[in-house]
Predicted model as a PDB file, atoms N, CA, C, CB and O in Angstrom, pLDDT in the B-factor column:
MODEL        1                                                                  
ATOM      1  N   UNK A   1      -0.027 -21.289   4.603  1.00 61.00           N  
ATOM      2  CA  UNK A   1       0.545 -20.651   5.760  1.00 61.00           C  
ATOM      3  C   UNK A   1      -0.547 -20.189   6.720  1.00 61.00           C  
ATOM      4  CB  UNK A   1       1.416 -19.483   5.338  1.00 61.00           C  
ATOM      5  O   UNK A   1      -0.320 -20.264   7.927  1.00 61.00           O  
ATOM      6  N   UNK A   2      -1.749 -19.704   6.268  1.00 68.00           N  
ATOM      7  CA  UNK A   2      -2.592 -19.010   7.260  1.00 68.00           C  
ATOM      8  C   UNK A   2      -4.022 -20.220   7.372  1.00 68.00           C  
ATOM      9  CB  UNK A   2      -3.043 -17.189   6.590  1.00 68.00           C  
ATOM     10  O   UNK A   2      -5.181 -19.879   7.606  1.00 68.00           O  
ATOM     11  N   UNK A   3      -3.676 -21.271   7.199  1.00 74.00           N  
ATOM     12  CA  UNK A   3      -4.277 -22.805   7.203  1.00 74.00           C  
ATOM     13  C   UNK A   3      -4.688 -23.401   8.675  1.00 74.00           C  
ATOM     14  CB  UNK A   3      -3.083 -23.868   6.568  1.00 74.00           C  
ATOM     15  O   UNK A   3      -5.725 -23.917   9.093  1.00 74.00           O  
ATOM     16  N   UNK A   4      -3.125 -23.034   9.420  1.00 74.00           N  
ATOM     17  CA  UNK A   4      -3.047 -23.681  10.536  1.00 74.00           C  
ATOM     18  C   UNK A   4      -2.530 -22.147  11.603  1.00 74.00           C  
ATOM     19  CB  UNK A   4      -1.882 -25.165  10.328  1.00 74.00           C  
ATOM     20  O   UNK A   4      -2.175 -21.018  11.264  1.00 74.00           O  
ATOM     21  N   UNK A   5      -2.700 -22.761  12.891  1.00 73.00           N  
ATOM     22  CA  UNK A   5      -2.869 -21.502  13.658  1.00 73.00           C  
ATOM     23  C   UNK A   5      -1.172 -22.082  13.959  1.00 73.00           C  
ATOM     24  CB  UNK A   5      -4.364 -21.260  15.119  1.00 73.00           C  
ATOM     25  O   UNK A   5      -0.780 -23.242  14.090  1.00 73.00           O  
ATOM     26  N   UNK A   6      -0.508 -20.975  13.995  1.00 73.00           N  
ATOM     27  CA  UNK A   6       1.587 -20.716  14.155  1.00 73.00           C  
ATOM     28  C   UNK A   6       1.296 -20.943  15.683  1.00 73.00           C  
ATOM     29  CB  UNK A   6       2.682 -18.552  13.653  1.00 73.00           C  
ATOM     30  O   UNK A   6       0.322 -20.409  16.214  1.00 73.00           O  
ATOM     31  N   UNK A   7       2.259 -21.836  16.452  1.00 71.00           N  
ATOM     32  CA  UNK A   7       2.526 -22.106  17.453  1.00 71.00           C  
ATOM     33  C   UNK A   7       1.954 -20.698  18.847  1.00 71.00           C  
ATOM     34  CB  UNK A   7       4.028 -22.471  17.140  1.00 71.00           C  
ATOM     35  O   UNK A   7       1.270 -20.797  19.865  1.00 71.00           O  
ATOM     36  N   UNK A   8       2.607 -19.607  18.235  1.00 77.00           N  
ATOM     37  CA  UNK A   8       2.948 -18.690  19.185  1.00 77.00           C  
ATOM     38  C   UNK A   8       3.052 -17.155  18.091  1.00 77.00           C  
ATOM     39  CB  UNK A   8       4.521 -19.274  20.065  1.00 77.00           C  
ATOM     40  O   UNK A   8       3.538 -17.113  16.961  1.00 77.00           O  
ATOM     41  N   UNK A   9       2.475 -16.099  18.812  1.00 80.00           N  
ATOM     42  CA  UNK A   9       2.537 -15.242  18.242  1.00 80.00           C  
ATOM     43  C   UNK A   9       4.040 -14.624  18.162  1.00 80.00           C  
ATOM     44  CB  UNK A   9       1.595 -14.592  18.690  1.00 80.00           C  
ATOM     45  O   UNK A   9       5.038 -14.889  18.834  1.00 80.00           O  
ATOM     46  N   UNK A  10       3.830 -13.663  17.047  1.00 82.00           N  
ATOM     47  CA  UNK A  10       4.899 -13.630  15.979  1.00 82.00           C  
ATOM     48  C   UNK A  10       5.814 -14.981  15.114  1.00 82.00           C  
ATOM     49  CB  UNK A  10       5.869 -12.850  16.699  1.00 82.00           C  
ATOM     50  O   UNK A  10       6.851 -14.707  14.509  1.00 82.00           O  
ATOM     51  N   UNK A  11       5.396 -16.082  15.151  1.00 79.00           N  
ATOM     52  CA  UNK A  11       6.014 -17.003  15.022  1.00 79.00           C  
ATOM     53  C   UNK A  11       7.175 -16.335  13.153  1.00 79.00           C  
ATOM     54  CB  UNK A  11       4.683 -18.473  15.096  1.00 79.00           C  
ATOM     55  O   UNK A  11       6.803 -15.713  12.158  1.00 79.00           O  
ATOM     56  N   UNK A  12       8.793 -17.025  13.635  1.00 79.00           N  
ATOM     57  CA  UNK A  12       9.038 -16.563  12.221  1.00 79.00           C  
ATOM     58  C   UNK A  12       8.829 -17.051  10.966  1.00 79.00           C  
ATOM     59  CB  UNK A  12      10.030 -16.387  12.110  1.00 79.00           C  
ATOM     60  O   UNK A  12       8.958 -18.273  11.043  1.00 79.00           O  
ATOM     61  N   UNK A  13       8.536 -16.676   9.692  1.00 79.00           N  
ATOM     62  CA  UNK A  13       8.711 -17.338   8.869  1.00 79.00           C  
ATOM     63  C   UNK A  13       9.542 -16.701   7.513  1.00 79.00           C  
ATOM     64  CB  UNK A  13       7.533 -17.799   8.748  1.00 79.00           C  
ATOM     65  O   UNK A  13       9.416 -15.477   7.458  1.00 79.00           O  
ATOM     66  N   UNK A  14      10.520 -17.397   6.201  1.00 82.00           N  
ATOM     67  CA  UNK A  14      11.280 -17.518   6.196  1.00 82.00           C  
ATOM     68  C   UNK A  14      11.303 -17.133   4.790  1.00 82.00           C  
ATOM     69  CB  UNK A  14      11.600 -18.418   6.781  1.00 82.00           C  
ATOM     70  O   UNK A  14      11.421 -18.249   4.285  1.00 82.00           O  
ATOM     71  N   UNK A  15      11.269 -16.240   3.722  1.00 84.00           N  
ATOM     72  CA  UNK A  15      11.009 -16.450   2.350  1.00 84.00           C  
ATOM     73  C   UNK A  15      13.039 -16.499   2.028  1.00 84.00           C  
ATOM     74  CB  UNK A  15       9.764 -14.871   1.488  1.00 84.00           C  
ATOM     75  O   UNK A  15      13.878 -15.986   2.768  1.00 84.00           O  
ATOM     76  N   UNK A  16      13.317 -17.286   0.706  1.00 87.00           N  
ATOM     77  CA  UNK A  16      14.688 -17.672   0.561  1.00 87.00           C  
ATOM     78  C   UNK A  16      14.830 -17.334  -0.962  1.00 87.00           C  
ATOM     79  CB  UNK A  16      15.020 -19.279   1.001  1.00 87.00           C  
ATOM     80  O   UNK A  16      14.188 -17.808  -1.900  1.00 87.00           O  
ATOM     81  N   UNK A  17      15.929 -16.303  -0.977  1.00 88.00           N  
ATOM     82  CA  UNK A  17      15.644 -15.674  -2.343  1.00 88.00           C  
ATOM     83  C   UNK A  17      17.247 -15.319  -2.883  1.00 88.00           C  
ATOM     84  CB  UNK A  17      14.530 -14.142  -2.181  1.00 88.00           C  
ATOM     85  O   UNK A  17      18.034 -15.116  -1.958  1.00 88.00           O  
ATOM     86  N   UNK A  18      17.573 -15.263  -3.681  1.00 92.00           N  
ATOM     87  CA  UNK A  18      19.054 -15.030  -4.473  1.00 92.00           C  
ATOM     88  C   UNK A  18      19.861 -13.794  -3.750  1.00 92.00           C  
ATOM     89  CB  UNK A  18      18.789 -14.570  -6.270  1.00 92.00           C  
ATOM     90  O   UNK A  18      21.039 -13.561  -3.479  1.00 92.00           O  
ATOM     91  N   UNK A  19      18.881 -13.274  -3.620  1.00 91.00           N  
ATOM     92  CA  UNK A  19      19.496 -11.789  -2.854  1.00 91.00           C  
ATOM     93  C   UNK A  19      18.064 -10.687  -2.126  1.00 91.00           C  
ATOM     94  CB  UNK A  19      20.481 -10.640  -4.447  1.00 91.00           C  
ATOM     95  O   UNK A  19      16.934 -11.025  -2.479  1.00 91.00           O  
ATOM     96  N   UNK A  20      18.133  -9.961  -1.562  1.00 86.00           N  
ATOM     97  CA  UNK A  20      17.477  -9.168  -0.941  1.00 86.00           C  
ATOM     98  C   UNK A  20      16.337  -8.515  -1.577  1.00 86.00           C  
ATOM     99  CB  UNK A  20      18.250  -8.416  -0.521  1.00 86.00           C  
ATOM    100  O   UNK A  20      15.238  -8.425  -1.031  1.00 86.00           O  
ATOM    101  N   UNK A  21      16.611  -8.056  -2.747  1.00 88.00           N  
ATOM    102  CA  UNK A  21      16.130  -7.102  -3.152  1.00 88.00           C  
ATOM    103  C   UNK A  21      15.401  -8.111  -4.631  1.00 88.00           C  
ATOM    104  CB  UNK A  21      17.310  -5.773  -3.270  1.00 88.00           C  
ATOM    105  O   UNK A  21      14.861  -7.691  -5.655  1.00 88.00           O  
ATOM    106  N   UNK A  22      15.647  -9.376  -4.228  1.00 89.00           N  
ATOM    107  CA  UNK A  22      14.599 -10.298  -4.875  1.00 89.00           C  
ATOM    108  C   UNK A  22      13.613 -10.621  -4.314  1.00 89.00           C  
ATOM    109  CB  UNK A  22      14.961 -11.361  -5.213  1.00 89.00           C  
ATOM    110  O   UNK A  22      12.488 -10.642  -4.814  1.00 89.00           O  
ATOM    111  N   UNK A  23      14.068 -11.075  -2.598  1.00 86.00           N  
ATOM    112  CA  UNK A  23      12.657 -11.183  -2.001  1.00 86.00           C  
ATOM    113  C   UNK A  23      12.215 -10.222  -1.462  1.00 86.00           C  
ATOM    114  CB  UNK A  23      12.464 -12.053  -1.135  1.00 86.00           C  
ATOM    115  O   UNK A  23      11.303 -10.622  -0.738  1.00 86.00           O  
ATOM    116  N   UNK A  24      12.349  -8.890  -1.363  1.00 85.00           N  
ATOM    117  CA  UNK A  24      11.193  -7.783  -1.261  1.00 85.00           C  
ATOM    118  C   UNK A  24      10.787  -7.776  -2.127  1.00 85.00           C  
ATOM    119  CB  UNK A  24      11.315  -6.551  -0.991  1.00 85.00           C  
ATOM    120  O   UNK A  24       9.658  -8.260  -2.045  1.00 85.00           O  
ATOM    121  N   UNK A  25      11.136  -7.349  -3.523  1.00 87.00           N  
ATOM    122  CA  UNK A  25      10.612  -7.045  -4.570  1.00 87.00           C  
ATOM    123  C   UNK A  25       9.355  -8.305  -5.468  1.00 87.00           C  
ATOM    124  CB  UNK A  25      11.921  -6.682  -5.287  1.00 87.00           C  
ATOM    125  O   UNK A  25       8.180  -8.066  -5.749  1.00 87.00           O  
ATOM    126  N   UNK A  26      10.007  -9.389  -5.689  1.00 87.00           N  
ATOM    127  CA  UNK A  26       9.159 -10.500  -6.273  1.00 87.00           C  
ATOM    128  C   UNK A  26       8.552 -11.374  -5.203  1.00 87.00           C  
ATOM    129  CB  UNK A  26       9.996 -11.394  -7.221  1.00 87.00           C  
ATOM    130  O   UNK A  26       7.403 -11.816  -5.228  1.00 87.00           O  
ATOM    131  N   UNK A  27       9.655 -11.618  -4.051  1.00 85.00           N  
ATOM    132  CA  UNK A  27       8.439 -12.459  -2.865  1.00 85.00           C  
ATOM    133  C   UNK A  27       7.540 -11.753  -2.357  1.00 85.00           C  
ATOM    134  CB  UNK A  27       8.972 -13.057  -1.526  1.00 85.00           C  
ATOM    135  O   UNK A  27       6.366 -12.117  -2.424  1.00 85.00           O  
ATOM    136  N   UNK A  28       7.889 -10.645  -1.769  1.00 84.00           N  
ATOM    137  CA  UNK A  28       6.927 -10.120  -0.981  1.00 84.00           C  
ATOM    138  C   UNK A  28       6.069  -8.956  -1.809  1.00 84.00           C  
ATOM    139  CB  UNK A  28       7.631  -9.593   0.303  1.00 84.00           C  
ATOM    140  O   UNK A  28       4.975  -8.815  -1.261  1.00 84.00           O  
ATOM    141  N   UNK A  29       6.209  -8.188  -2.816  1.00 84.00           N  
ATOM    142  CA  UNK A  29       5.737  -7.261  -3.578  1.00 84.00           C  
ATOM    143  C   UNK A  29       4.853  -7.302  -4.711  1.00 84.00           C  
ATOM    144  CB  UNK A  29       6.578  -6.795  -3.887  1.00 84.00           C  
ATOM    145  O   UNK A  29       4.013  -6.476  -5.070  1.00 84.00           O  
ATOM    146  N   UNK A  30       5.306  -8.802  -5.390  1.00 86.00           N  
ATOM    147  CA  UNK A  30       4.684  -9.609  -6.144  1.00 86.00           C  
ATOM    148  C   UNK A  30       3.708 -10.656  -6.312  1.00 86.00           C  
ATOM    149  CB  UNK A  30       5.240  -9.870  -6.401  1.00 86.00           C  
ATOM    150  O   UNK A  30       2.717 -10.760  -7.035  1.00 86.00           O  
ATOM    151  N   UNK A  31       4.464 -11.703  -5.112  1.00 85.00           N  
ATOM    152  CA  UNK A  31       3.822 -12.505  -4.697  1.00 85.00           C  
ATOM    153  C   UNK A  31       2.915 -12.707  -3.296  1.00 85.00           C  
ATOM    154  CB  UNK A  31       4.554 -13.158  -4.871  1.00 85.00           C  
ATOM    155  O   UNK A  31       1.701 -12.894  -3.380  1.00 85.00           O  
ATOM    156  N   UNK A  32       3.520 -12.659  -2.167  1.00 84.00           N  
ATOM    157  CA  UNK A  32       2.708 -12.559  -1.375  1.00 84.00           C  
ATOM    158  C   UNK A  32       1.941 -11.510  -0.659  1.00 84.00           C  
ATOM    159  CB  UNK A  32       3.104 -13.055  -0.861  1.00 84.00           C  
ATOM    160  O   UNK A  32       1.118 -11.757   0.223  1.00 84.00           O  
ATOM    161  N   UNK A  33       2.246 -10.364  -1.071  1.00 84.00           N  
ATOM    162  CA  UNK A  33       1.621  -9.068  -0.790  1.00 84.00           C  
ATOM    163  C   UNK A  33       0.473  -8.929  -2.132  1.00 84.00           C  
ATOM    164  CB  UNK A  33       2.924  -7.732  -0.722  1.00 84.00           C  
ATOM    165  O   UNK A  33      -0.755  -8.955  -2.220  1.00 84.00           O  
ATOM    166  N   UNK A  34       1.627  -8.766  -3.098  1.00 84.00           N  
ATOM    167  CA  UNK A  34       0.805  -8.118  -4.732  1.00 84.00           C  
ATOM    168  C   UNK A  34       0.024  -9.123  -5.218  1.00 84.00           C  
ATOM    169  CB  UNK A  34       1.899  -7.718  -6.175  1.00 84.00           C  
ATOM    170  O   UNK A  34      -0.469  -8.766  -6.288  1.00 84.00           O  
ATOM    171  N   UNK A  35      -0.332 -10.311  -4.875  1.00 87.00           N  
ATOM    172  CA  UNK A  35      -0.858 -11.182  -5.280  1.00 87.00           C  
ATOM    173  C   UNK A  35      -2.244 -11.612  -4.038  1.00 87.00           C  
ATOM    174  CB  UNK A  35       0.325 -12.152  -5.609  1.00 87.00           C  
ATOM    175  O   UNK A  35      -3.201 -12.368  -4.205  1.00 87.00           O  
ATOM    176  N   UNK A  36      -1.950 -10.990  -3.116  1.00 83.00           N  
ATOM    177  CA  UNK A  36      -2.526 -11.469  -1.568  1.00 83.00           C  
ATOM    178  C   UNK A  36      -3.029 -13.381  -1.756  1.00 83.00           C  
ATOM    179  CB  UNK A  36      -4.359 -10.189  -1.089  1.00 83.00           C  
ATOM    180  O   UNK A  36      -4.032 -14.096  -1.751  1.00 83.00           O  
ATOM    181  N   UNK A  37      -1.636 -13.456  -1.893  1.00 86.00           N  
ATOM    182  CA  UNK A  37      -1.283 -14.683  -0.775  1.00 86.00           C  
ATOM    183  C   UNK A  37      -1.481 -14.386   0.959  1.00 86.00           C  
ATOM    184  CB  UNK A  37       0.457 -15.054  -0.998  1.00 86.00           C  
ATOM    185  O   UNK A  37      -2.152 -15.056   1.743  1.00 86.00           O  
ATOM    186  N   UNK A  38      -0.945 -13.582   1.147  1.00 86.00           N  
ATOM    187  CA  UNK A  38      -1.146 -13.048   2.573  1.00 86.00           C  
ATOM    188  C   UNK A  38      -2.435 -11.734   2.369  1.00 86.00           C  
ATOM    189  CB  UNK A  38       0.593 -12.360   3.244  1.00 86.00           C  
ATOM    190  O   UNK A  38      -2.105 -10.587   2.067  1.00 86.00           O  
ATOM    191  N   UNK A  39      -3.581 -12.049   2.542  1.00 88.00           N  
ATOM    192  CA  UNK A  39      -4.389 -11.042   2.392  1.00 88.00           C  
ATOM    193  C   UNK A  39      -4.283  -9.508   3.108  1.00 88.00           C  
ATOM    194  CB  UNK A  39      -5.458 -11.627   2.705  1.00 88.00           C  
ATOM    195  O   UNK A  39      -3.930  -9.584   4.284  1.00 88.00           O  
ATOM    196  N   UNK A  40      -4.453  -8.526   2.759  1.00 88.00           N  
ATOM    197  CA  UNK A  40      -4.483  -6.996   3.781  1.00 88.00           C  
ATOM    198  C   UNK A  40      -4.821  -7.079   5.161  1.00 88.00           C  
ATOM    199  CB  UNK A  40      -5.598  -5.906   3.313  1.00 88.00           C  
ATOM    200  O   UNK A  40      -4.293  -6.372   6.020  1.00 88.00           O  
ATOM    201  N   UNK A  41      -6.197  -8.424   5.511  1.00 89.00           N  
ATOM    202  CA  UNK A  41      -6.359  -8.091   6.225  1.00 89.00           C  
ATOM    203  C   UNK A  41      -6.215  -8.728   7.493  1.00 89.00           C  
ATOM    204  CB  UNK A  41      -7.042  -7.737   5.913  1.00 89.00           C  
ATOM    205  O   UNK A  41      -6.985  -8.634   8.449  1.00 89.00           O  
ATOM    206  N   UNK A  42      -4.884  -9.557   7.397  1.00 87.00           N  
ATOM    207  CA  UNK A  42      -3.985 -10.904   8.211  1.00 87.00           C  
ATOM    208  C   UNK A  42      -2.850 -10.180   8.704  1.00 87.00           C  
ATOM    209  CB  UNK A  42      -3.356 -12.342   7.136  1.00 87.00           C  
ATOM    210  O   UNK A  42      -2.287 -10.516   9.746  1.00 87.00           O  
ATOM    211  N   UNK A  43      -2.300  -8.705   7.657  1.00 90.00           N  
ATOM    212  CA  UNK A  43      -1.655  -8.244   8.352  1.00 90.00           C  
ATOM    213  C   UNK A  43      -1.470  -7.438   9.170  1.00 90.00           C  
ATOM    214  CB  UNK A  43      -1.282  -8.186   8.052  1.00 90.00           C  
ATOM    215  O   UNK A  43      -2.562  -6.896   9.000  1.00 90.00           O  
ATOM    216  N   UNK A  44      -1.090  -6.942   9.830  1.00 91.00           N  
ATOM    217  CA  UNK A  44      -1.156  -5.204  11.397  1.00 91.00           C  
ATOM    218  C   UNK A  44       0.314  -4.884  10.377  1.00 91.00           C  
ATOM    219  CB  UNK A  44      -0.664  -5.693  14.339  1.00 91.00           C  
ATOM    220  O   UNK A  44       1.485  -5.216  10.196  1.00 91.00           O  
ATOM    221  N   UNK A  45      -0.694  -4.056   9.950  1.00 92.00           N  
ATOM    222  CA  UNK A  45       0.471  -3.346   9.488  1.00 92.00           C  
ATOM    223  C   UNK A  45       1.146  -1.800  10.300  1.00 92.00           C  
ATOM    224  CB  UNK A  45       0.015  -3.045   8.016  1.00 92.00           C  
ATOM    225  O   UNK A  45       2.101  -1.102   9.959  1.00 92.00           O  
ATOM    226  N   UNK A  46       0.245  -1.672  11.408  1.00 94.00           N  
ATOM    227  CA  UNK A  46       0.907  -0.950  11.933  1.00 94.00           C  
ATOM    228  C   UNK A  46       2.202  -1.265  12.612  1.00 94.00           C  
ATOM    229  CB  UNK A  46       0.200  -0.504  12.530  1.00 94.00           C  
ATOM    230  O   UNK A  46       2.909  -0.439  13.188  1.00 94.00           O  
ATOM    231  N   UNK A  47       2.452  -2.607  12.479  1.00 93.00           N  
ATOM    232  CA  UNK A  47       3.759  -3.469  13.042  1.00 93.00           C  
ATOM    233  C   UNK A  47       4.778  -3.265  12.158  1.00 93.00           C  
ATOM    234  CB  UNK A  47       3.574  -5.077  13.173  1.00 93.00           C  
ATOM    235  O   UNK A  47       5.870  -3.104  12.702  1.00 93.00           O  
ATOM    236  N   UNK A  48       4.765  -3.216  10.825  1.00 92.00           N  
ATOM    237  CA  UNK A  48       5.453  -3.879   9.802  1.00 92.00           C  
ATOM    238  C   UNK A  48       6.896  -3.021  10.262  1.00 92.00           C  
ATOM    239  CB  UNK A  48       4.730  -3.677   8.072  1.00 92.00           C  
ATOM    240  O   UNK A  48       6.711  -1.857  10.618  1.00 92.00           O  
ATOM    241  N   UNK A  49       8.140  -3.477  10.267  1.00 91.00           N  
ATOM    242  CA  UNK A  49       9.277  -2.944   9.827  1.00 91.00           C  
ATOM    243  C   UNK A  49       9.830  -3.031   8.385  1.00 91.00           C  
ATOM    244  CB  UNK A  49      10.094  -3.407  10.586  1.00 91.00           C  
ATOM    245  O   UNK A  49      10.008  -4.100   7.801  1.00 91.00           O  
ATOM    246  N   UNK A  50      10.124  -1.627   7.787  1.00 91.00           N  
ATOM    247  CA  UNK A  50      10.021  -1.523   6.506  1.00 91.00           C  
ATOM    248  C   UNK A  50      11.969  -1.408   6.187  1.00 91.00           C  
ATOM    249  CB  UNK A  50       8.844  -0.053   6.076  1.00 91.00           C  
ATOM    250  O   UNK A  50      12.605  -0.771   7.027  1.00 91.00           O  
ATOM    251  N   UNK A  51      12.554  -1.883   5.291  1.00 88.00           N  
ATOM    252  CA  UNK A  51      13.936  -1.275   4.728  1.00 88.00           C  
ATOM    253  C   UNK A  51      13.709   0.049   4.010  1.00 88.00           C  
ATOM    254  CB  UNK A  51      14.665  -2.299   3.649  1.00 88.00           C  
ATOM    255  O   UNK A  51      14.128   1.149   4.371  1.00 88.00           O  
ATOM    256  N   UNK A  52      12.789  -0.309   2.657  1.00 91.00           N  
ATOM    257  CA  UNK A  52      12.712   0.828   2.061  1.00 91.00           C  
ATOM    258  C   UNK A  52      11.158   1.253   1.809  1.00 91.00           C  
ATOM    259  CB  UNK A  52      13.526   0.714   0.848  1.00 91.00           C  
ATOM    260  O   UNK A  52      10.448   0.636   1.015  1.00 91.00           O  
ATOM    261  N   UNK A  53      10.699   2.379   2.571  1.00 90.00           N  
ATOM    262  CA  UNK A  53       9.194   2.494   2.553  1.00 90.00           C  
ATOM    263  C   UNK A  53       8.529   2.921   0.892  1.00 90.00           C  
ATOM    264  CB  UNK A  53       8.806   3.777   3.771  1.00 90.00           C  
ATOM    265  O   UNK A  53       7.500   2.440   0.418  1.00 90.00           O  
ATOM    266  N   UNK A  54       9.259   3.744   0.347  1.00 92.00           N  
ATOM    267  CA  UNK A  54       8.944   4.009  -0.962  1.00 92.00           C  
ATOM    268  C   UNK A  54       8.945   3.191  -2.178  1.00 92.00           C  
ATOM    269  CB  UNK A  54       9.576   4.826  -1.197  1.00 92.00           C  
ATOM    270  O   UNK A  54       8.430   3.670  -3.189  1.00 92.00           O  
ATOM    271  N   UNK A  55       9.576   1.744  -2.216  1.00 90.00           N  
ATOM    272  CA  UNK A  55       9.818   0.534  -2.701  1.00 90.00           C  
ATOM    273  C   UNK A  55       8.522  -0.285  -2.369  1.00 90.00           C  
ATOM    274  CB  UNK A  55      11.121  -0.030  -2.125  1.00 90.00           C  
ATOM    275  O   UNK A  55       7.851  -0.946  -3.161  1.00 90.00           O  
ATOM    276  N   UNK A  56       8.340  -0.119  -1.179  1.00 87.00           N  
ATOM    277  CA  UNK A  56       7.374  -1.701  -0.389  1.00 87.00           C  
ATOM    278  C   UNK A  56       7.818  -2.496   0.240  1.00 87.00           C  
ATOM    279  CB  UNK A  56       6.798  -2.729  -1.137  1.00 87.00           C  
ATOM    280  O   UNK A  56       7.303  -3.576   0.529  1.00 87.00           O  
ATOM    281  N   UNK A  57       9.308  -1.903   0.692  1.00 88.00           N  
ATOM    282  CA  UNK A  57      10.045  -3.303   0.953  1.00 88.00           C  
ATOM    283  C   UNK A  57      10.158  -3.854   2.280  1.00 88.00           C  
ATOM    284  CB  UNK A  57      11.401  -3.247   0.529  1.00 88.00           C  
ATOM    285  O   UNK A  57      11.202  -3.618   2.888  1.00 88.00           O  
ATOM    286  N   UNK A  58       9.195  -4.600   2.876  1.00 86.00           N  
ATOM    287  CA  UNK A  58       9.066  -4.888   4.020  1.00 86.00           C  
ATOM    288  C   UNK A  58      10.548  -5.870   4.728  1.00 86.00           C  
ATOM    289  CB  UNK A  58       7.656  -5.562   3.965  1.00 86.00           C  
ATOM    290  O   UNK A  58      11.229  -6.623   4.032  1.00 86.00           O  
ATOM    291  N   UNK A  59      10.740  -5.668   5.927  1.00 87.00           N  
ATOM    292  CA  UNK A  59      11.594  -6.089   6.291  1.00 87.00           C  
ATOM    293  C   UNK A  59      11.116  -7.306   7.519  1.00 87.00           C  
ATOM    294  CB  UNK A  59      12.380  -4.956   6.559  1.00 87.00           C  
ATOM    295  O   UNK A  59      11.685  -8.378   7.730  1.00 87.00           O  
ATOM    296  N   UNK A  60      10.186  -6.884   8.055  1.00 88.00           N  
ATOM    297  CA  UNK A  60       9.103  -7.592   9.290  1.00 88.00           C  
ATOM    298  C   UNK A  60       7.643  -7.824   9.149  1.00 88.00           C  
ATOM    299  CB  UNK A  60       9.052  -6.727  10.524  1.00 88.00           C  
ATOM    300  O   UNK A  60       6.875  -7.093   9.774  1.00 88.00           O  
ATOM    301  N   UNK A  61       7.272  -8.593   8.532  1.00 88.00           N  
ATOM    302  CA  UNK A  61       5.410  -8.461   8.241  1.00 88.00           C  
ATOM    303  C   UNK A  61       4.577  -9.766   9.428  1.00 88.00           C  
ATOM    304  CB  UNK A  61       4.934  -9.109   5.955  1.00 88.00           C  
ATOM    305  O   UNK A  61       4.266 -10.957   9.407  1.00 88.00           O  
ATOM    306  N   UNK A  62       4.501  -8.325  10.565  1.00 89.00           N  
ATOM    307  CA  UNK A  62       3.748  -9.529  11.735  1.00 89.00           C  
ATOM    308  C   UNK A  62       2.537  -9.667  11.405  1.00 89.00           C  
ATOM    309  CB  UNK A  62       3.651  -9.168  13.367  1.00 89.00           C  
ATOM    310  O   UNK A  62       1.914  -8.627  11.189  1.00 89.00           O  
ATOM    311  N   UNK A  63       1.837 -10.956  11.267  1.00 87.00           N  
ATOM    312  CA  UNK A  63       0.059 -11.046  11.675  1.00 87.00           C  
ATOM    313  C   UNK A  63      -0.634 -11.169  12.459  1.00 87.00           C  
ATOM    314  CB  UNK A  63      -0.564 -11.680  11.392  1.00 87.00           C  
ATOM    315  O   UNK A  63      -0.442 -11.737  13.534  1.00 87.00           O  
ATOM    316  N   UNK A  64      -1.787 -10.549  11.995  1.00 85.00           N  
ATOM    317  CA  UNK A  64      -3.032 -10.309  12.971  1.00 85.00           C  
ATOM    318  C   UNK A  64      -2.791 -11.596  14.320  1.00 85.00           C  
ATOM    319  CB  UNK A  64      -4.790 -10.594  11.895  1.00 85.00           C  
ATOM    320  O   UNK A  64      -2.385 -12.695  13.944  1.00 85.00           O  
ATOM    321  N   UNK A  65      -3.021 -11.413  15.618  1.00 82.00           N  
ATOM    322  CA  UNK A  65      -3.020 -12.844  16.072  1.00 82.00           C  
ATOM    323  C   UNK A  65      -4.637 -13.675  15.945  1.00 82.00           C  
ATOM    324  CB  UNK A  65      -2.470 -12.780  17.746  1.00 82.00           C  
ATOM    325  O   UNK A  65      -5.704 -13.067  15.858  1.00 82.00           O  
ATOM    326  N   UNK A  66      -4.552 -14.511  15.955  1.00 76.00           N  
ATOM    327  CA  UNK A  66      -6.047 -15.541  15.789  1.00 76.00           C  
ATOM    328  C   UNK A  66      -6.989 -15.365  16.901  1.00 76.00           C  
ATOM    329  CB  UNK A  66      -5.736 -17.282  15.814  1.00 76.00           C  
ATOM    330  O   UNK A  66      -6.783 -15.242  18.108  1.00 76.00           O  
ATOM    331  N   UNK A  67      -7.941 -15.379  16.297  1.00 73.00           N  
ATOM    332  CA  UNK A  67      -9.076 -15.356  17.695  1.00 73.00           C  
ATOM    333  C   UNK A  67      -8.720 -15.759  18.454  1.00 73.00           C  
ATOM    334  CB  UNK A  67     -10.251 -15.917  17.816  1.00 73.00           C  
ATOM    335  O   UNK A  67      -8.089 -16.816  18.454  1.00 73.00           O  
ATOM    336  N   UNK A  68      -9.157 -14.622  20.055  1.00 66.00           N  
ATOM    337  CA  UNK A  68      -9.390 -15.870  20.837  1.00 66.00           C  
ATOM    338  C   UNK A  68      -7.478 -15.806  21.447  1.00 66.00           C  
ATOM    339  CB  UNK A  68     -10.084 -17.568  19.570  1.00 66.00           C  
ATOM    340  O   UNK A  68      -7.172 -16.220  22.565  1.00 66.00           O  
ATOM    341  N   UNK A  69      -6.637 -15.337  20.652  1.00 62.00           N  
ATOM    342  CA  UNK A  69      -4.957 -14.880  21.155  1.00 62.00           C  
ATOM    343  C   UNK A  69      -4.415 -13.484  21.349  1.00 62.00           C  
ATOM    344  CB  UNK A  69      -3.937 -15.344  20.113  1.00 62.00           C  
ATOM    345  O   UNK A  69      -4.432 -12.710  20.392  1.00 62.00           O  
ATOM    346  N   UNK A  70      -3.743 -12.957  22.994  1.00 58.00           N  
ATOM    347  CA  UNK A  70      -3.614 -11.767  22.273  1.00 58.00           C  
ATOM    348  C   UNK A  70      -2.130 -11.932  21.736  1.00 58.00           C  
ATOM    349  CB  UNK A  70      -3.901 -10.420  23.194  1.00 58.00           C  
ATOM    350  O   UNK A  70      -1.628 -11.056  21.032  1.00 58.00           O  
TER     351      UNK A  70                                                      
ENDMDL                                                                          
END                                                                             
């Protein structure tokens, strides 16, 4: 995912999970956060929109834009 530069900033992308509280919890908590697939420092997390902040459970995780973009 962070290979190729996304068309346009914020571009969306899409994790697909049984229910909600699978992909906060194991996609994003586990895997691409808890695992840094998406490293700390790709994301602005001062952006993030959260569902449940005490969980982790991101609802919006925008990235950094690429050099050189604002």
């Amino acid at each position: 995912m962070l290979e190729r530069e996304p068309p346009r900033r914020d571009t969306p992308f899409w994790i697909i999970a049984k229910s909600y509280e699978q992909a906060c919890s194991v996609c994003w908590g586990e895997k691409l956060h808890g695992m840094q697939f998406i490293p700390d420092c790709e994301v602005e997390w001062n952006r993030i929109s959260w569902v449940d902040t005490r969980r982790g459970w991101a609802q919006a995780v925008p990235l950094n834009p690429w050099r050189g973009r604002v």
